[in-house]
NURODREN-836868 format. One record per residue (C-alpha): residue in three letters; y, x negated, z; residue number from 1; chain. Coordinates in nm, 3 decimals, decimal comma, always signed. Example, Ala and Ser with C-alpha at 12.3 -4.5 7.8 and 13.67 -1.06 7.14 Angstrom:
<mikes>
MIKE|ala|-0,450|-1,230|+0,780|1|A
MIKE|ser|-0,106|-1,367|+0,714|2|A
</mikes>
This chain:
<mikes>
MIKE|unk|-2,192|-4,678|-5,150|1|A
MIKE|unk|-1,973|-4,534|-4,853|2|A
MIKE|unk|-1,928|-4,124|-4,898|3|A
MIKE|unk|-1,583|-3,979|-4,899|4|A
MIKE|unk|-1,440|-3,697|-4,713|5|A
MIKE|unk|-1,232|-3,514|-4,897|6|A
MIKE|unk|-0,878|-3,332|-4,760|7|A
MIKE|unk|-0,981|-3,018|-4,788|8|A
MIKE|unk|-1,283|-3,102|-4,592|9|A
MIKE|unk|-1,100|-3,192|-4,320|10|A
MIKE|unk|-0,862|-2,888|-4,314|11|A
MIKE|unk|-1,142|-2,681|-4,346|12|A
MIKE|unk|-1,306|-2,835|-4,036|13|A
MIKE|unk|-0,985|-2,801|-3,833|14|A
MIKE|unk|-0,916|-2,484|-3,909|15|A
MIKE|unk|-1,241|-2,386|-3,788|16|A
MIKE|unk|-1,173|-2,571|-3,484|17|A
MIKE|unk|-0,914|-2,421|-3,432|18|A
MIKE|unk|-1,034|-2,076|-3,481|19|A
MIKE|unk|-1,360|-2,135|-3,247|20|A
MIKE|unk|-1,104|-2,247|-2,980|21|A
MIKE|unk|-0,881|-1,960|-3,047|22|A
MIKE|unk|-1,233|-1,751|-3,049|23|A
MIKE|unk|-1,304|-1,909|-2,714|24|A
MIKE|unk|-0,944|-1,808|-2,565|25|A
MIKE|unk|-0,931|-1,485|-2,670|26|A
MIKE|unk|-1,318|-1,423|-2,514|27|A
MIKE|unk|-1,158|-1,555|-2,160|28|A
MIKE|unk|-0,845|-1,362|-2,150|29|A
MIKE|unk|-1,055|-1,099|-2,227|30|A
MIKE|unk|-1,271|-1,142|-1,926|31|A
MIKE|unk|-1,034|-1,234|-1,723|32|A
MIKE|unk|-0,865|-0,896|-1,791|33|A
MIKE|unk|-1,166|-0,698|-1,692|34|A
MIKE|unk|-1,224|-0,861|-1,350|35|A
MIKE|unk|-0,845|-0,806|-1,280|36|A
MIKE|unk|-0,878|-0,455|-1,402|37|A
MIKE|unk|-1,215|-0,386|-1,169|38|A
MIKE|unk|-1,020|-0,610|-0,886|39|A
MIKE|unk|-0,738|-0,321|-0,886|40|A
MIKE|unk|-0,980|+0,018|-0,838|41|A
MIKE|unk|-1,280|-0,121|-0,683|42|A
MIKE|unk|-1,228|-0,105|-0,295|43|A
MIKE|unk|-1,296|-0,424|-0,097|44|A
MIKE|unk|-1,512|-0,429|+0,146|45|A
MIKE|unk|-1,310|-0,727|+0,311|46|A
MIKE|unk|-0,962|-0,913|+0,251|47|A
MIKE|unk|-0,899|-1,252|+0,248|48|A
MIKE|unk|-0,842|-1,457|+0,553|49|A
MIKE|unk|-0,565|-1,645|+0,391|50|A
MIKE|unk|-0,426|-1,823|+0,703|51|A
MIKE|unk|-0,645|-2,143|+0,847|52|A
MIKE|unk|-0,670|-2,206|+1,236|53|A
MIKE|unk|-0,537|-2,559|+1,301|54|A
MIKE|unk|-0,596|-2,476|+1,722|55|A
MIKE|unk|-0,606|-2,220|+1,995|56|A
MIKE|unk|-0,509|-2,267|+2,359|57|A
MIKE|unk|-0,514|-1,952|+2,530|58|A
MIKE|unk|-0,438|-2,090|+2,875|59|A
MIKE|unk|-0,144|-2,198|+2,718|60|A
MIKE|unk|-0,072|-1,823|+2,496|61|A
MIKE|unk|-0,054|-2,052|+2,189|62|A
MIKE|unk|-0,179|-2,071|+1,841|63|A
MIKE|unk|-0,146|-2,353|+1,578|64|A
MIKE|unk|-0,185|-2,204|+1,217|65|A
MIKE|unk|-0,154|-2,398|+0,903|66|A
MIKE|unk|+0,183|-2,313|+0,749|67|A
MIKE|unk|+0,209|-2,068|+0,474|68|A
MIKE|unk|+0,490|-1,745|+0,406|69|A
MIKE|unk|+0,223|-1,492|+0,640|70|A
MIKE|unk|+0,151|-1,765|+0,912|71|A
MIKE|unk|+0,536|-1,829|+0,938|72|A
MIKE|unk|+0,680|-1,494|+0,932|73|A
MIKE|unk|+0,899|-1,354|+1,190|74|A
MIKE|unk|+0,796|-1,093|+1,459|75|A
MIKE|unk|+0,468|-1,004|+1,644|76|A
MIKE|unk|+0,108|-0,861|+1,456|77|A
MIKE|unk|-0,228|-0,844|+1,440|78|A
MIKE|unk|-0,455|-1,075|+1,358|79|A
MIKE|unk|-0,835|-1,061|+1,254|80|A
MIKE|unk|-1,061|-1,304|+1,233|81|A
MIKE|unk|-1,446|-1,416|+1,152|82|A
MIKE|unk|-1,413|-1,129|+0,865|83|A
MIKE|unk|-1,241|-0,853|+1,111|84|A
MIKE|unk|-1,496|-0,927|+1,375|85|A
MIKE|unk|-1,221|-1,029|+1,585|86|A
MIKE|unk|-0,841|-0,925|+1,645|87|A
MIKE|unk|-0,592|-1,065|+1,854|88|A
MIKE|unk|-0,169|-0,983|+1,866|89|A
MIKE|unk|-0,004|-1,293|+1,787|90|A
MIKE|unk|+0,387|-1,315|+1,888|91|A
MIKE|unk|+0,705|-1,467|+1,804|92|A
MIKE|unk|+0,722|-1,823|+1,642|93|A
MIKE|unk|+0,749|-2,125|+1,853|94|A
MIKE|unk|+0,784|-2,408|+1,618|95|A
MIKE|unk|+0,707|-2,455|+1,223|96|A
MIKE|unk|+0,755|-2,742|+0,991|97|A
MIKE|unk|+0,649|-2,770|+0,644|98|A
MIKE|unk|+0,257|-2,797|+0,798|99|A
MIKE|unk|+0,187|-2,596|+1,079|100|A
MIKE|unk|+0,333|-2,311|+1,288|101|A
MIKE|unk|+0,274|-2,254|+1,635|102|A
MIKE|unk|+0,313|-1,892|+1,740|103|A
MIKE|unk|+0,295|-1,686|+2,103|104|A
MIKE|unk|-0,087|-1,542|+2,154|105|A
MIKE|unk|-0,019|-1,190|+2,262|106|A
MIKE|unk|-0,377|-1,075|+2,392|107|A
MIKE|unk|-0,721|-1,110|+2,232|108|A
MIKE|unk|-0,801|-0,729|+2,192|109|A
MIKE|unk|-1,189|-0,830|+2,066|110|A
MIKE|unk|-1,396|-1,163|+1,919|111|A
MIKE|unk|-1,350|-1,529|+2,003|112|A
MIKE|unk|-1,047|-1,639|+1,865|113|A
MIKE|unk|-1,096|-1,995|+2,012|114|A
MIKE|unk|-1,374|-2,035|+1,746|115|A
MIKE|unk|-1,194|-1,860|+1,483|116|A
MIKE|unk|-1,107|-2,116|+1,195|117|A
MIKE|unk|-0,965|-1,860|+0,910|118|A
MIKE|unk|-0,782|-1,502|+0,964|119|A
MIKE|unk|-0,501|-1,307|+0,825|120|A
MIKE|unk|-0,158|-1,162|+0,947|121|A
MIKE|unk|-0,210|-0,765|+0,983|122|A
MIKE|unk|+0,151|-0,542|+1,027|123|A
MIKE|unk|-0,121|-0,322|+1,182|124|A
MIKE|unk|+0,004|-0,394|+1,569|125|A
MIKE|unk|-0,170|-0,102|+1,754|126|A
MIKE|unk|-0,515|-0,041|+1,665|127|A
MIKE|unk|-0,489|+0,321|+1,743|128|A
MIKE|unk|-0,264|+0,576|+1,856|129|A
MIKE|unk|-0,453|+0,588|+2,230|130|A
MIKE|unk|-0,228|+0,240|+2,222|131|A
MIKE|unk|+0,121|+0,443|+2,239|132|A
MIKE|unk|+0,140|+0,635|+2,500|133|A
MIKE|unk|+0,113|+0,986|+2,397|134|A
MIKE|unk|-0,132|+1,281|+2,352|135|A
MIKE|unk|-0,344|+1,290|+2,016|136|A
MIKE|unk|-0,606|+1,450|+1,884|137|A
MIKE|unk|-0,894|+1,382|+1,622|138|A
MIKE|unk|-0,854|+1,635|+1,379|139|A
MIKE|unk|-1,045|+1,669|+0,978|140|A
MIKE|unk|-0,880|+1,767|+0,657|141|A
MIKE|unk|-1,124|+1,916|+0,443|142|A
MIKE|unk|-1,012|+1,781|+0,066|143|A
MIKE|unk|-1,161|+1,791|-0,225|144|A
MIKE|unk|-1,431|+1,502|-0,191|145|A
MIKE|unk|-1,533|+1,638|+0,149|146|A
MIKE|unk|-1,379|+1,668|+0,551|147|A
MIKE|unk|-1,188|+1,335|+0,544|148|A
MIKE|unk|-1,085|+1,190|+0,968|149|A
MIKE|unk|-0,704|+1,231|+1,084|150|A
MIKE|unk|-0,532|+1,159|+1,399|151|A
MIKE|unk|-0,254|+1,444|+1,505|152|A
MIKE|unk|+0,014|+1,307|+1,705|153|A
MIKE|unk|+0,174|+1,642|+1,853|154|A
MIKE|unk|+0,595|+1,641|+1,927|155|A
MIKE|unk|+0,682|+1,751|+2,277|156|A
MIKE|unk|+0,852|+2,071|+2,191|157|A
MIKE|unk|+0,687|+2,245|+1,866|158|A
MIKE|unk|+0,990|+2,314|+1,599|159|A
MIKE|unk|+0,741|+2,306|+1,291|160|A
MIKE|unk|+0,871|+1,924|+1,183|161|A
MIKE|unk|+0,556|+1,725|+1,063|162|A
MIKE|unk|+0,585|+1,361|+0,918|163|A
MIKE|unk|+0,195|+1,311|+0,723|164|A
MIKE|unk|+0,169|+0,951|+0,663|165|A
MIKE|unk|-0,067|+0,784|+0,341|166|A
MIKE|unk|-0,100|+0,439|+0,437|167|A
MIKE|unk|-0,172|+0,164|+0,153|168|A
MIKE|unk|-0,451|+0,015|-0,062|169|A
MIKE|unk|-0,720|-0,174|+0,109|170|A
MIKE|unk|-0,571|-0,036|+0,462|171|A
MIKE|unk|-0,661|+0,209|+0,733|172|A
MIKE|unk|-0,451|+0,522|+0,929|173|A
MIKE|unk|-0,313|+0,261|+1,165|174|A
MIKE|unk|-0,116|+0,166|+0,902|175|A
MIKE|unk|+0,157|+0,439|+0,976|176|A
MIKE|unk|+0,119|+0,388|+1,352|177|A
MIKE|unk|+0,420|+0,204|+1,367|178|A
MIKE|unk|+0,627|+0,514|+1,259|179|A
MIKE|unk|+0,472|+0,744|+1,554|180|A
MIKE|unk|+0,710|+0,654|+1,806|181|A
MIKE|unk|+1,062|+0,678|+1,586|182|A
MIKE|unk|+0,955|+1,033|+1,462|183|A
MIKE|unk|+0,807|+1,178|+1,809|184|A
MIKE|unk|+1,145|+1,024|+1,924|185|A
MIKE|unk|+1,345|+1,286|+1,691|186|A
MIKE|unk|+1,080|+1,568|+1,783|187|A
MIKE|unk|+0,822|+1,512|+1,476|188|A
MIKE|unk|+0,453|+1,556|+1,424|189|A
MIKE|unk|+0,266|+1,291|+1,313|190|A
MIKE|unk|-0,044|+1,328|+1,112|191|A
MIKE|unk|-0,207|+1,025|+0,988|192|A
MIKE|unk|-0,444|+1,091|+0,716|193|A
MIKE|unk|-0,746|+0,909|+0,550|194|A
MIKE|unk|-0,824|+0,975|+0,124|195|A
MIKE|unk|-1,099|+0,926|-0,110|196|A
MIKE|unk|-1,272|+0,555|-0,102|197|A
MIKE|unk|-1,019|+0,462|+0,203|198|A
MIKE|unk|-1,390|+0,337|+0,440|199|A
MIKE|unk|-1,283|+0,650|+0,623|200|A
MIKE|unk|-1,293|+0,958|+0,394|201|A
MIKE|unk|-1,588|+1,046|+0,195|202|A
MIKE|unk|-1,582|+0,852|-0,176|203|A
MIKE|unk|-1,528|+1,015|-0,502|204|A
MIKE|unk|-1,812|+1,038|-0,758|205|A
MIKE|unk|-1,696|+0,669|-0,909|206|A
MIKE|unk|-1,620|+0,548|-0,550|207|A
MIKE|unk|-1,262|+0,405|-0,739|208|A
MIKE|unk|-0,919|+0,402|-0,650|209|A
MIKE|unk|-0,682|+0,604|-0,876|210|A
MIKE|unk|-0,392|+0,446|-0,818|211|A
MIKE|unk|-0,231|+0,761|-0,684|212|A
MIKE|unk|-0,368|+0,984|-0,972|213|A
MIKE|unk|-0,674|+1,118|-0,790|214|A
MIKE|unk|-0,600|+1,065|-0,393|215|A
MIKE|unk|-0,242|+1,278|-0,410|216|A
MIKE|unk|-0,530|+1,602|-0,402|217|A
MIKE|unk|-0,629|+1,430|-0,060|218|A
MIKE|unk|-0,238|+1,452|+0,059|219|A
MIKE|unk|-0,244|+1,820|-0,076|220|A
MIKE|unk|-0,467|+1,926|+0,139|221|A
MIKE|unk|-0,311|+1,763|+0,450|222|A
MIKE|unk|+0,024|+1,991|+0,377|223|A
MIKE|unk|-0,215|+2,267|+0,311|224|A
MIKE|unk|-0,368|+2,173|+0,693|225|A
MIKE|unk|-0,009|+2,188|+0,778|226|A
MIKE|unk|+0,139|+2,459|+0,690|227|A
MIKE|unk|-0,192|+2,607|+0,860|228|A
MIKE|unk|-0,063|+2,467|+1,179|229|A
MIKE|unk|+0,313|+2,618|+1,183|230|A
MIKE|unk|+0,450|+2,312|+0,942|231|A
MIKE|unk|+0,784|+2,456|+0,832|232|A
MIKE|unk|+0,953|+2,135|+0,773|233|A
MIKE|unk|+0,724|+1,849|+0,599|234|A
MIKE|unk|+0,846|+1,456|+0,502|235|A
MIKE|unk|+0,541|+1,257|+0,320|236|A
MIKE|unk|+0,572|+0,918|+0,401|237|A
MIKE|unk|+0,378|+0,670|+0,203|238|A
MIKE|unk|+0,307|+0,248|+0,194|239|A
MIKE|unk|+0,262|+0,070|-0,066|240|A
MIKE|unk|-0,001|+0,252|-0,300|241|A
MIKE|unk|+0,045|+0,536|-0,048|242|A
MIKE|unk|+0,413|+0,570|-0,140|243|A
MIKE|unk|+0,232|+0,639|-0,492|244|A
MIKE|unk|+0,001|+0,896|-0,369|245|A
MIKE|unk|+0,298|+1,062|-0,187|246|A
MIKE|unk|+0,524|+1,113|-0,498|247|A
MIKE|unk|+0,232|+1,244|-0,714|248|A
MIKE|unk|+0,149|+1,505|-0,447|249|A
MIKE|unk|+0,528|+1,566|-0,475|250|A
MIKE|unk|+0,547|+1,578|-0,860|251|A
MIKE|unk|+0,214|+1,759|-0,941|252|A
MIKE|unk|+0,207|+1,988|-0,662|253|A
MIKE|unk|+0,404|+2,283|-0,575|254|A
MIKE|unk|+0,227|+2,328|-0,252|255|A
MIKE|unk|+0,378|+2,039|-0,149|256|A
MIKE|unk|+0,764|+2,115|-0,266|257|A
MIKE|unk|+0,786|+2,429|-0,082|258|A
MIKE|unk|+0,840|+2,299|+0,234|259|A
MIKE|unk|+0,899|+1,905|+0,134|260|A
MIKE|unk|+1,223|+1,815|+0,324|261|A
MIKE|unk|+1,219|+1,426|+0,205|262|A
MIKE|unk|+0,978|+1,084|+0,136|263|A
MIKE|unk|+0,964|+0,794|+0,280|264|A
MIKE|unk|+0,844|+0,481|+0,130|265|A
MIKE|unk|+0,746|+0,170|+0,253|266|A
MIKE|unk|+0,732|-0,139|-0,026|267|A
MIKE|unk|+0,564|+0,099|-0,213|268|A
MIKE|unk|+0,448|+0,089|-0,570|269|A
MIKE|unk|+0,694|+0,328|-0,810|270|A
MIKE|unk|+0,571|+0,113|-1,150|271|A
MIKE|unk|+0,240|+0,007|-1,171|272|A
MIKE|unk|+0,282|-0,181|-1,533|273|A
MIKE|unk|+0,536|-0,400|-1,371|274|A
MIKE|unk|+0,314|-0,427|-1,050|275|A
MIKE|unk|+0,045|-0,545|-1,267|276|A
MIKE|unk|+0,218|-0,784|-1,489|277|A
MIKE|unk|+0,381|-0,919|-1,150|278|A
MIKE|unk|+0,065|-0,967|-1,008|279|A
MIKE|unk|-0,090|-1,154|-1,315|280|A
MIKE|unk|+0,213|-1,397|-1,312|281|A
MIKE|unk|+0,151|-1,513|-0,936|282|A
MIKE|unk|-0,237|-1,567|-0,961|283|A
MIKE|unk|-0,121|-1,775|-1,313|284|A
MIKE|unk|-0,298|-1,587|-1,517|285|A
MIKE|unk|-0,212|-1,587|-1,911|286|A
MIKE|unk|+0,108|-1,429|-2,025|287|A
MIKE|unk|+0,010|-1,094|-2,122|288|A
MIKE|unk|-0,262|-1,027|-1,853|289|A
MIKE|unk|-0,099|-0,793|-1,664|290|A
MIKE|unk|-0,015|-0,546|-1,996|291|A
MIKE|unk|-0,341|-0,599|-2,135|292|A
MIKE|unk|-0,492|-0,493|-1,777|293|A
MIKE|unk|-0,279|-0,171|-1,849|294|A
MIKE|unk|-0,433|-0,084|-2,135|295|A
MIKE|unk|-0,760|-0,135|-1,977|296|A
MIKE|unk|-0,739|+0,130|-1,717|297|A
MIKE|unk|-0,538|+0,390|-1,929|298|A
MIKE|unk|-0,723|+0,326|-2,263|299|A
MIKE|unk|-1,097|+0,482|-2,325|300|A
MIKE|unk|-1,285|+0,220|-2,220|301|A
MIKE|unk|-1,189|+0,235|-1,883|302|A
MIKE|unk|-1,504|+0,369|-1,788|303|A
MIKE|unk|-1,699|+0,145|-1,913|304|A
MIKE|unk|-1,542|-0,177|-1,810|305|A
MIKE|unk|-1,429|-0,078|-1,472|306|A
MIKE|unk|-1,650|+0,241|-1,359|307|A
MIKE|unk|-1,374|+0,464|-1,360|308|A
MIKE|unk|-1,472|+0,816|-1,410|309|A
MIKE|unk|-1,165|+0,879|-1,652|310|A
MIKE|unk|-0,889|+0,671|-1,767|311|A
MIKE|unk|-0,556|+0,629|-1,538|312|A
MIKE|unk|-0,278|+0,816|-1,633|313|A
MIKE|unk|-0,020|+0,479|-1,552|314|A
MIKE|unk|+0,253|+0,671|-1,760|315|A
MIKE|unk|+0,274|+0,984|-1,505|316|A
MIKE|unk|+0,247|+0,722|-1,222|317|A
MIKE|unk|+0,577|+0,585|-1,347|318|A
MIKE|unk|+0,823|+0,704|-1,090|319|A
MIKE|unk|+1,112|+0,534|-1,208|320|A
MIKE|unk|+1,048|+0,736|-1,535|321|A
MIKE|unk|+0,981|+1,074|-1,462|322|A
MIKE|unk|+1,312|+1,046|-1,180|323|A
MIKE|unk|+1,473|+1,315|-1,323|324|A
MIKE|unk|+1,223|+1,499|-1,150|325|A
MIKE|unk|+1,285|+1,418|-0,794|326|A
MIKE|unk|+1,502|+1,659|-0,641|327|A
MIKE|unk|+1,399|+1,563|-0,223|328|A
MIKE|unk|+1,593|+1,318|-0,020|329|A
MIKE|unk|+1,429|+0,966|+0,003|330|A
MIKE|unk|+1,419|+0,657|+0,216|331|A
MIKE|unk|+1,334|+0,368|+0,030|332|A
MIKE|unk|+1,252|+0,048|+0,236|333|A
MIKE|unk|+1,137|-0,285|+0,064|334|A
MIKE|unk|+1,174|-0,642|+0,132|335|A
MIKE|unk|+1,280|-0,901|-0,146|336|A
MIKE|unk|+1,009|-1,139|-0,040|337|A
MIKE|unk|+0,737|-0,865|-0,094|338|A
MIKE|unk|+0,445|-1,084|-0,266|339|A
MIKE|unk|+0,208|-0,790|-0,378|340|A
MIKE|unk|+0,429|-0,551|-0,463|341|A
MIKE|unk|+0,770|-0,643|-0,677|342|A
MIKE|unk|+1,087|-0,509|-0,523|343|A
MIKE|unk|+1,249|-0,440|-0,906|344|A
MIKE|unk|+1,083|-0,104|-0,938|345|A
MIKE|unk|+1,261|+0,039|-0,612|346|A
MIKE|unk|+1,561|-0,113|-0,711|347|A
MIKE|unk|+1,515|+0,084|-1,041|348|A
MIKE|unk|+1,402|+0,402|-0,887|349|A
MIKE|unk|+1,697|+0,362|-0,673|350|A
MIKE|unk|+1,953|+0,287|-0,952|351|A
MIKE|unk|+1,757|+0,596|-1,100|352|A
MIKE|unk|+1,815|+0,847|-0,839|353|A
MIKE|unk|+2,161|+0,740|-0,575|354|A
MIKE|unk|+2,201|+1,091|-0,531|355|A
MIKE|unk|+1,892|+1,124|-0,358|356|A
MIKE|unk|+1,762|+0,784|-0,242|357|A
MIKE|unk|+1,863|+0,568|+0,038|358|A
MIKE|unk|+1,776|+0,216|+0,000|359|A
MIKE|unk|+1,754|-0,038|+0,210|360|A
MIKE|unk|+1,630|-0,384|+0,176|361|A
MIKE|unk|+1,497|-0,613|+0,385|362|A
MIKE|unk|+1,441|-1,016|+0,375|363|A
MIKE|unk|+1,127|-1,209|+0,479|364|A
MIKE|unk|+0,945|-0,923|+0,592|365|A
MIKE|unk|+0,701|-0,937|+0,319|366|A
MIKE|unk|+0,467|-0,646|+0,186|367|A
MIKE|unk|+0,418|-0,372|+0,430|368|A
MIKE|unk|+0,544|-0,559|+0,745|369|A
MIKE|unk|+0,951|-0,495|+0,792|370|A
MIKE|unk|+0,892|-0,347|+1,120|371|A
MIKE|unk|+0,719|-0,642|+1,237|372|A
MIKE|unk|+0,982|-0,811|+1,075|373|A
MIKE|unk|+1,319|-0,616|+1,209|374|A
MIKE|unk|+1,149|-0,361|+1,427|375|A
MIKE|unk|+1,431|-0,254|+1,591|376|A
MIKE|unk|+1,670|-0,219|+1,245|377|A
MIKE|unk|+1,296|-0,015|+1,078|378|A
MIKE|unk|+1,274|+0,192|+1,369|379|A
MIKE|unk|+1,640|+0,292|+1,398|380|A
MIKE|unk|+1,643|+0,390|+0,993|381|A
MIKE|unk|+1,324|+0,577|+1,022|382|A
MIKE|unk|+1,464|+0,798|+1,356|383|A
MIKE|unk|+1,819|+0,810|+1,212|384|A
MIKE|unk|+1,699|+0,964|+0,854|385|A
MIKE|unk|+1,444|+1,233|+1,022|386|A
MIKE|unk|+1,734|+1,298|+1,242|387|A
MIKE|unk|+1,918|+1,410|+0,920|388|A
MIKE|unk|+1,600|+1,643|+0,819|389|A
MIKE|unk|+1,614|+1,822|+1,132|390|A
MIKE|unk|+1,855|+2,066|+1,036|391|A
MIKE|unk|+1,928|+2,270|+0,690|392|A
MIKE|unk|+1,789|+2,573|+0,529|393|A
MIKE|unk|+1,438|+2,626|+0,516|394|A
MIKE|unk|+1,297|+2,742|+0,167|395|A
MIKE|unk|+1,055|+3,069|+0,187|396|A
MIKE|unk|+0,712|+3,030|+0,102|397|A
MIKE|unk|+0,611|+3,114|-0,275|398|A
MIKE|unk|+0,366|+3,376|-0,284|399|A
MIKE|unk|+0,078|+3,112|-0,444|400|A
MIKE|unk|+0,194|+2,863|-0,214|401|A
MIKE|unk|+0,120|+3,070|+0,101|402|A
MIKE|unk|-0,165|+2,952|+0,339|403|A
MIKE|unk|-0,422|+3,166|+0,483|404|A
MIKE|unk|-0,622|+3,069|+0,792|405|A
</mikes>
């Protein structure tokens, strides 16, 4: 005689299914959120070469590159290649189609780039500031994690105007090199500093990124080595994740206020949450990701799934939020093409704050590259705006924000 399965059975069976798969999903997402959260502090040791080498001539100048939105941008940058072993300047587009580009080759500055088969599109165009034609000097900031490398690009005429510039996650002090000549132009110092776990300044005990909520200490002490030096008018000017170190020095520091004449940000990051969720979205990740990834870093496990020494405070990293408490003029530059970093929370911060902020937005110039992009357009808002911060009354120094030595 044949046995029977009975309804119930069956229900019973699926529903277990069902939950093992829904067991199984929720295990993944929940991995998946971990290595996204450690992916966001944990410093990389190298980017991704993200643009393939169809062909180089260099008798010719030319370059063939298979076609993606870096490869085919306008303007001139760098280039590295065979994991930054190599770095050329690649210039204007020649031709494109829907397959390959064919750009101008520049100079090969080190490495063979006729072997090269993968690289990536740098808006790092000078390599250092011996590239633009004016004195420096190698100077040290000693922060809190230990004496961290700057260069000190003096103005002609000394008038006390410094511009300190905190370039980006994952980048280097030649980041801000591309702002040297507009302020030296309107009589500005230029100090470009390195911060904790930058591959430049000494690490912090958990050798993580804060997000802004540990490095701004770092920026604190360059004002501090400012003001030491006869700084009497100061404008931070961050990119990217530096634009989020700058405006926690600003917020948490009074050091900083006292002699803060304005920011300047460069696609930087004013909303982490929305970053994050943004992020999630274009590497088609689950729905959800992105928040739960927030919870992760601010919540008290932090620690133990991502190394963190303490949890990330993403609320007080919430610019758009705490605008109320902005009271310094800023220039706010962003393209609406910008891939890492969403252009919605500068439009908010902007919305947020008119009195103070200046916005301008850019097209196809991607994340961190609108002087590449429209160099001459960058270059004339940068020198323009400091030209606006020359003049005005300088605060006096509060008695615990005075400097000695």
């Amino acid at each position: 005689m044949t046995g029977r399965i009975s309804p119930g059975a069956v229900i019973g069976g699926a529903v277990l299914g069902f939950a093992a798969v829904g067991a199984v999903a929720v295990a993944l997402t929940a991995a998946v959120t971990v290595v996204m959260a450690r992916r966001v502090v944990i410093p990389v040791a190298a980017r991704e070469e993200d643009v393939r080498v169809l062909a180089v001539d260099l008798a010719a100048g030319e370059i063939l590159l298979e076609a993606n939105p870096e490869s085919a941008m306008p303007g001139e940058y760098g280039f590295w290649f065979e994991r930054e072993s190599g770095h050329a300047r690649l210039g204007r587009v020649l031709s494109r189609d829907d397959r390959v580009v064919r750009r101008e080759i520049l100079g090969v500055d080190f490495g063979r780039l006729d072997r090269a088969r993968r690289g990536r599109m740098d808006g790092w165009f000078h390599l250092g500031p011996w590239e633009l034609s004016r004195p420096y000097e190698n100077v040290v900031i000693e922060t809190p994690v230990g004496p961290a490398p700057a260069w000190h690009v003096p103005a002609d005429v000394d008038e006390g105007r410094w511009v300190i510039q905190v370039h980006g996650r994952g980048a280097k002090r030649q980041e801000g090199l591309r702002a040297v000549v507009p302020a030296h132009r309107e009589g500005w110092h230029t100090l470009l500093v390195s911060y904790r776990n930058d591959g430049e300044a000494p690490d912090s005990a958990d050798r993580r990124y804060g997000l802004g909520g540990t490095e701004w200490e770092d920026v604190v002490a360059a004002v501090e080595w400012v003001l030491a030096h006869g700084g009497r008018r100061i404008v931070l000017m961050g990119w990217s994740m530096g634009g989020a170190i700058a405006l926690q020095a600003v917020l948490r520091s009074p050091v900083v206020r006292e002699r803060l004449v304005g920011v300047v940000l460069e696609s930087p990051a004013v909303d982490w949450a929305d970053i994050l969720r943004f992020q999630g979205s274009a590497l088609g990740l689950p729905a959800g990701v992105g928040d739960a990834v927030t919870r992760v870093l601010s919540g008290p496990y932090a620690a133990e799934f991502t190394g963190l020494a303490a949890p990330i405070e993403l609320e007080q990293l919430d610019v758009v939020a705490r605008a109320d408490e902005l009271d310094a003029p800023i220039l706010l530059l962003h393209s609406e093409d910008d891939g890492f970093v969403p252009i919605g929370g500068s439009r908010r911060l902007a919305e947020a704050r008119p009195d103070l902020v200046e916005f301008e937005v850019f097209h196809d110039a991607r994340h961190t590259k609108l002087w590449n992009a429209e160099p001459e357009r960058w270059s004339g808002l940068i020198s323009g705006w400091l030209e606006r911060r020359n003049t005005g009354e300088l605060p006096d120094l509060a008695p615990e924000a005075e400097i000695v030595g």
